[in-house]
C-alpha positions as CSV (number, residue, x, y, z in Angstrom):
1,X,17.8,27.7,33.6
2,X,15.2,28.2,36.1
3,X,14.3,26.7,39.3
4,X,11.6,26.7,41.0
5,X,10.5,27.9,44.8
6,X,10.5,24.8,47.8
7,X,7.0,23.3,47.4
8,X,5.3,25.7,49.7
9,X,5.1,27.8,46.6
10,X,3.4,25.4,44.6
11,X,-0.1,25.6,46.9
12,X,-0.3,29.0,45.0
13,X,-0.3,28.1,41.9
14,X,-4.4,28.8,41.6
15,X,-4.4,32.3,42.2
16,X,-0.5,34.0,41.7
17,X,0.4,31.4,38.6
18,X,4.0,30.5,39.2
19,X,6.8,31.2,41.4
20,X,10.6,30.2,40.8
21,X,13.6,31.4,42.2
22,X,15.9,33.7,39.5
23,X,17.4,32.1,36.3
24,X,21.0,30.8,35.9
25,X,23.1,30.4,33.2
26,X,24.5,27.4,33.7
27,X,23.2,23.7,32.5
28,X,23.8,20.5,34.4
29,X,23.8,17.1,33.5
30,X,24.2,13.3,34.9
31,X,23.7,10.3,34.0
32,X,21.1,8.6,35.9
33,X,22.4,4.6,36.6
34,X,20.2,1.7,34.8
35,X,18.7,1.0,38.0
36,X,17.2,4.1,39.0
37,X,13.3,4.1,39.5
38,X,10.7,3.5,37.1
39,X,9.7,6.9,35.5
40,X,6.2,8.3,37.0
41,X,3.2,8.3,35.5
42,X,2.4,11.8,33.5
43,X,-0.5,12.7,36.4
44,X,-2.8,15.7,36.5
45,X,-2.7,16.7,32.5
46,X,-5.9,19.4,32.0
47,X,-5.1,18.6,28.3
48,X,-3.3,16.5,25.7
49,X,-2.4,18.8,22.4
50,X,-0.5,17.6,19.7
51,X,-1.7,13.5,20.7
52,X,-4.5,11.7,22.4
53,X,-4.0,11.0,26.4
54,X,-0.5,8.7,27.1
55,X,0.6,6.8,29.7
56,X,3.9,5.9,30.4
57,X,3.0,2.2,30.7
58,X,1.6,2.8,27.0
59,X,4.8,4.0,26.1
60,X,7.0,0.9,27.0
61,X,9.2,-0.4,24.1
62,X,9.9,3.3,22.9
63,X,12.6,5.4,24.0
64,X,11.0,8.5,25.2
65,X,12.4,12.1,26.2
66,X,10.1,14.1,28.8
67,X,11.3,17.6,28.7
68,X,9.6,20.2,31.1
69,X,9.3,23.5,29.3
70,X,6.9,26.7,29.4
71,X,6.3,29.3,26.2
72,X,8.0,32.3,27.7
73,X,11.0,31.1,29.4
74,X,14.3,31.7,26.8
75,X,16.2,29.0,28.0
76,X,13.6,26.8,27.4
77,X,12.8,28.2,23.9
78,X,16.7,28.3,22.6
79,X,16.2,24.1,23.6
80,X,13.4,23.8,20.7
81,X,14.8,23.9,17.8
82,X,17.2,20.8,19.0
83,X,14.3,19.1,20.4
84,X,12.2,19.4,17.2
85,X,15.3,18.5,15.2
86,X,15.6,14.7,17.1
87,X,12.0,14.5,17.3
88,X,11.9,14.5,13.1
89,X,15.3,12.2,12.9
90,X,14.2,9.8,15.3
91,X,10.8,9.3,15.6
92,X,10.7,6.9,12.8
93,X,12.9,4.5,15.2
94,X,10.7,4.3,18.0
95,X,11.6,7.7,19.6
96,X,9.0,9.5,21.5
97,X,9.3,13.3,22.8
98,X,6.6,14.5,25.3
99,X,6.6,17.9,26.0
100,X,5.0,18.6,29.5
101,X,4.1,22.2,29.6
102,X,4.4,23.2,33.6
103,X,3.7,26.9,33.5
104,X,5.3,29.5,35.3
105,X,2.9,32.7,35.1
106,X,-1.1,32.5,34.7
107,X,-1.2,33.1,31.3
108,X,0.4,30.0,30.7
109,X,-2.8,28.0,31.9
110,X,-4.4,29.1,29.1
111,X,-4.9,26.4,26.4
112,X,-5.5,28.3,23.6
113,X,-2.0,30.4,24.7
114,X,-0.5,26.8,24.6
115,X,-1.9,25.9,21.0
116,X,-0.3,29.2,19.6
117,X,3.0,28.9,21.3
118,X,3.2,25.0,19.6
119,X,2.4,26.1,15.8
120,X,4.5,29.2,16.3
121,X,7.4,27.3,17.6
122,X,6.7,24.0,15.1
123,X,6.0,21.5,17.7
124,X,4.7,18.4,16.0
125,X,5.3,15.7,19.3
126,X,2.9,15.6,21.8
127,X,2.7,18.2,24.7
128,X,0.6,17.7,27.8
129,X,-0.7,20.6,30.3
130,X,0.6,20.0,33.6
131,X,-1.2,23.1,35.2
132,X,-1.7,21.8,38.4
133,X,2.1,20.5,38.6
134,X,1.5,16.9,39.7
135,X,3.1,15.5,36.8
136,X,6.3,17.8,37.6
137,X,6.0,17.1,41.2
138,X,6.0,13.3,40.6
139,X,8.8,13.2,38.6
140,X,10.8,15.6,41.9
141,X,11.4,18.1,39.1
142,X,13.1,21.2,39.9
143,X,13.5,23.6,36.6
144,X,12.9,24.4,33.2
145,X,13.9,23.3,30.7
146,X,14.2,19.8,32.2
147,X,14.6,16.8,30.1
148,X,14.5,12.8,31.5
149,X,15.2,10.4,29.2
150,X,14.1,7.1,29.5
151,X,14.9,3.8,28.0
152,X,12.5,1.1,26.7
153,X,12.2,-0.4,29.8
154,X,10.8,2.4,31.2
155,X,13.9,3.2,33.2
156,X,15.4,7.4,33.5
157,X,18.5,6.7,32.1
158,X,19.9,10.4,31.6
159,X,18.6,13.6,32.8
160,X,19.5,17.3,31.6
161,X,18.8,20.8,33.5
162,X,19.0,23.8,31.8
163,X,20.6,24.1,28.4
164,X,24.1,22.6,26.9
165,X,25.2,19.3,26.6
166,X,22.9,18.5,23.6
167,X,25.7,16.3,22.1
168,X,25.9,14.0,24.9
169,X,22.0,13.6,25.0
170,X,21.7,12.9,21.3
171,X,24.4,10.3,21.2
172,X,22.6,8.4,23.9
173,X,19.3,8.9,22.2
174,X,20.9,7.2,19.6
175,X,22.2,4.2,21.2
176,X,18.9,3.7,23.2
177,X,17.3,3.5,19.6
178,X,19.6,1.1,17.9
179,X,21.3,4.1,15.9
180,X,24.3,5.1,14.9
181,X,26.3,8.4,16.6
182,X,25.8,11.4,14.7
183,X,28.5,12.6,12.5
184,X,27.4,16.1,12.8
185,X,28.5,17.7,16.2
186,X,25.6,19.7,18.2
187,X,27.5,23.4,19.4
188,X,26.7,24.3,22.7
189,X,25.3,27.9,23.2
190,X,27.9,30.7,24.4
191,X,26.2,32.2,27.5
192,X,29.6,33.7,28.4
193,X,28.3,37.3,27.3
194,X,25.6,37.3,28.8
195,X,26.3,39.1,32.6
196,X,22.8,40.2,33.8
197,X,20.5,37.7,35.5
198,X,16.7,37.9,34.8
199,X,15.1,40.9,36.3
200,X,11.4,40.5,37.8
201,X,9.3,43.4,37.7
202,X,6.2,42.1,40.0
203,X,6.6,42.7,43.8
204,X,7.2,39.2,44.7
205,X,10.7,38.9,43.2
206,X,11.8,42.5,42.1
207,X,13.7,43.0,45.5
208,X,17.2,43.9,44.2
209,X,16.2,44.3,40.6
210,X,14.4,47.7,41.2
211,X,16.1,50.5,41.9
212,X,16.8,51.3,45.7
213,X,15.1,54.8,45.2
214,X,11.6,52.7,44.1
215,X,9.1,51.4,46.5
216,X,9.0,47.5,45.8
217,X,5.9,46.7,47.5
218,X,2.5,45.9,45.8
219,X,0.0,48.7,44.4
220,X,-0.2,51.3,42.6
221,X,1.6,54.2,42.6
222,X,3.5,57.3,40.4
223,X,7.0,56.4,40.1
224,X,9.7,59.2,39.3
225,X,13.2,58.0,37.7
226,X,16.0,58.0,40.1
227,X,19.4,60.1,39.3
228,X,21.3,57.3,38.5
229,X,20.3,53.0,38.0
230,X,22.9,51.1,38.9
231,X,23.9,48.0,36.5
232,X,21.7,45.0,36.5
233,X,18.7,46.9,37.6
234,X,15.7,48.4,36.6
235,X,13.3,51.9,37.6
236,X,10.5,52.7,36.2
237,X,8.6,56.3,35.4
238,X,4.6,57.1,35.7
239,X,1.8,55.2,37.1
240,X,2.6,51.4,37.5
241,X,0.4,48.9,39.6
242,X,3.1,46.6,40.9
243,X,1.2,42.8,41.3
244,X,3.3,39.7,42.8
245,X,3.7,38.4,39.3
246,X,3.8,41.4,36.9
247,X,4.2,45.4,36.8
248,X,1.0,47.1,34.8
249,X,1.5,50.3,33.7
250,X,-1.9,52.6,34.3
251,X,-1.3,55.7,32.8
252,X,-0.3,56.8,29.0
253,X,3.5,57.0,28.0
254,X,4.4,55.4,31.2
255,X,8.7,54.0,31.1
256,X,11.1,50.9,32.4
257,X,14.7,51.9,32.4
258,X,17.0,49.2,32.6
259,X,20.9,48.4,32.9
260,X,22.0,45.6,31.4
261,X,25.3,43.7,30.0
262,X,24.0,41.3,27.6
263,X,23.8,41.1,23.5
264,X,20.2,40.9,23.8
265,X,17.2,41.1,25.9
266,X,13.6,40.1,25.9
267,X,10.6,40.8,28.5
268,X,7.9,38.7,29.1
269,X,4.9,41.1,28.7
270,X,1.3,41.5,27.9
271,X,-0.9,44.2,26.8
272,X,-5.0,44.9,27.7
273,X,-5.2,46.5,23.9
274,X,-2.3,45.7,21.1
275,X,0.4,48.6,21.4
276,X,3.3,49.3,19.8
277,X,6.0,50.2,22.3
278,X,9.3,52.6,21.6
279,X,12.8,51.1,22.5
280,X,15.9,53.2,23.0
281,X,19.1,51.5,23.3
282,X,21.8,53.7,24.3
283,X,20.3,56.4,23.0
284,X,19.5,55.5,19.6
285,X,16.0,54.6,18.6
286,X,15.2,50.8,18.1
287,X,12.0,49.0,16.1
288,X,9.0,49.3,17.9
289,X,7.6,46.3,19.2
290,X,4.2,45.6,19.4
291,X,2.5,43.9,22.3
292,X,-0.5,41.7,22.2
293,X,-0.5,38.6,23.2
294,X,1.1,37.2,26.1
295,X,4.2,35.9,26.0
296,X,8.2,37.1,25.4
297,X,9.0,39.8,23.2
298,X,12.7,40.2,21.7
299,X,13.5,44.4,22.1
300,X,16.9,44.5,21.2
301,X,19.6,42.3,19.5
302,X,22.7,43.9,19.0
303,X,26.9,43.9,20.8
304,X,27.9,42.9,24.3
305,X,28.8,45.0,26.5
306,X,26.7,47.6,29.1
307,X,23.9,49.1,27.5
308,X,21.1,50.9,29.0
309,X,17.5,50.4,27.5
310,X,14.5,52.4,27.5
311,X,11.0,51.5,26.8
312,X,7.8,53.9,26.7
313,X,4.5,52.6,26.1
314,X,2.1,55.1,24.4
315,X,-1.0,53.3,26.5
316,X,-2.0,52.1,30.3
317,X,-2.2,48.5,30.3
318,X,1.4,47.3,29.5
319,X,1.9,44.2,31.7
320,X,5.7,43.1,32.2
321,X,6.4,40.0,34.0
322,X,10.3,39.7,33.5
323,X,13.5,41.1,31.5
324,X,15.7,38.0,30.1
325,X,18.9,38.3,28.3
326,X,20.8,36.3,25.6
C-alpha cells in the first residue's frame, strides 16, 4: 500500500508528477457507519475512458465501488483481477465500479499510457483521470489502492486501504445488491515473504535506499560500485542522471545492484529507445527484459530468501523510477 505525502506535495504535481511516502505491506479496513457523509462528487476528471462523464448524483440507486489505483503501483495491480472479477458478477445487479486513476509519476498523466494499461489489464468499468487530484483530495484520500464503497443512497458505507480483506468487501457488495454471500471464499495474498520495502531510485526519496558510499543528490554523475551493499539497498555503476522522480542512465552498459529478500521484484522503468536489459540473480543469468514503454517490468520470480540482483542496460536512456517486491 502506498501513501501519499501531506498536501504540500500535491502543489507539485505539474512539474515532478507524484510524491508519496514508501509503500507498506499491510492493508486496513473499517467499516464506515450508515451515517457517514454523502460521497463527493468525482471533480477535476481530464478524461472519462471506458464510459461517458458520471456523476455521483447520476449514480444514485446503484451500489457503487470507487477504488483509487495507478498502472504501475503492484499493490494496486495484484487488486485487479478481484476487482474485474465482481465488476463481471455483479454488474448485472446494479453494481457500478469506477476506477479513478490518480497518478503517482508523470507518465501516468498520459492518456494514451492510461488506455494501454486498461486493455492490457481487461478493465471493462469505467475509469476516470484524476490528474490534478481534486477528485482524490475531495474524497480526503490517502493511498493506493483505495476503495469506498457506497450504498444506494449515496452513503460510504465501507472503505479498504491497501490490499487484503477482499472477502469481507465482496460479502457486503453482495448484501448492498440484494445478493446472496458467496460460497467461494476470496484468499488473501501472503505478503509474509516479502521483507524489503520499495526502493526509490530518484533523489527525492532514495535517501536510505542508495548505498551510503553514493552521492544521493540530483545530477549527473559516474557512479563506481561500493565494496559491499548492505540488504535492502541499492548502488549503482556508470553515468546515471539522478532526477527527483527517476534515475536515467546516460552512458552504455550502465548497472543497478540491489539487495533484496523477496520472491520477486519489479522496477518501474522507462526507456528513450526499446532495450533489452540483462538480469543476474545471484549469479545466474535471468531472461532479458525489454524496456519500452513506461510502466513496471517483472525481472525476477523465483524463492524467498536474500538474493542480490543485477541489471546492465546495453544503452543510455534507462529510466527507473522504483524497485517493488512480491
Amino acid at each position: 500500500m502506498r501513501k501519499l505525502f501531506t498536501l504540500a506535495a500535491l502543489l507539485i504535481v505539474a512539474s515532478l508528477g507524484i510524491v508519496q511516502l514508501g509503500s507498506s505491506l499491510f492493508s486496513s479496513a473499517r467499516s464506515a457507519p450508515r451515517d457517514e457523509a454523502t460521497a463527493p462528487e468525482f471533480s477535476g476528471i481530464s478524461a472519462w475512458l471506458n464510459s461517458p462523464p458520471l456523476t455521483m448524483e447520476s449514480l444514485r440507486g446503484k451500489v457503487v465501488l470507487v477504488q483509487f489505483w495507478t498502472y504501475s503501483c503492484i499493490n494496486c495491480l495484484r487488486t485487479l483481477p478481484y476487482i474485474t472479477s465482481w465488476y463481471d458478477k455483479y454488474k448485472d445487479k446494479g453494481f457500478v465500479v469506477v476506477g479513478v486513476h490518480t497518478p503517482e509519476f508523470a507518465f501516468e498523466r498520459e492518456k494514451a499510457n492510461v488506455e494501454t494499461a486498461i486493455k492490457r489489464f481487461n478493465i471493462k468499468y469505467p475509469v476516470a483521470q484524476d490528474n490534478q487530484y481534486r477528485t482524490w483530495q475531495a474524497f480526503g484520500n490517502e493511498y493506493w489502492p483505495a476503495d469506498y464503497l457506497i450504498d444506494k443512497s449515496g452513503k460510504i458505507v465501507a472503505t479498504q486501504f491497501g490490499e487484503g480483506n477482499y472477502q469481507q468487501l465482496e460479502n457486503k457488495i453482495a448484501s448492498l445488491v440484494g445478493d446472496h454471500a458467496p460460497t467461494a471464499r476470496a484468499a488473501d495474498p501472503d505478503l509474509g515473504m516479502i521483507a524489503t520495502s520499495e526502493l526509490y531510485l530518484g533523489s527525492d526519496k532514495n535517501d536510505g535506499a542508495i548505498a551510503d558510499a553514493q552521492n544521493s543528490a540530483a545530477g549527473e554523475r559516474a557512479y563506481t560500485l561500493p565494496d559491499s551493499v548492505p540488504q535492502n539497498r541499492f548502488a549503482l555503476s556508470g553515468t546515471w542522471n539522478l532526477a527527483p522522480d527517476r534515475a536515467t542512465s546516460s552512458a552504455d552498459g550502465s548497472e543497478i545492484l540491489l539487495r533484496f529478500n523477496a520472491p520477486k521484484v519489479n522496477l518501474v522503468a522507462g526507456s528513450s529507445l526499446p532495450q533489452a536489459v540483462s538480469i543476474v540473480v545471484d549469479g545466474a543469468p535471468q531472461p532479458p527484459v525489454t524496456i519500452d514503454g513506461s510502466r513496471l517490468y517483472s525481472l525476477y520470480s523465483g524463492s524467498s530468501g536474500e538474493h542480490v540482483l543485477r541489471l546492465k542496460a546495453p544503452k543510455a536512456g534507462l529510466a527507473a523510477y522504483t524497485f517493488t517486491f512480491g
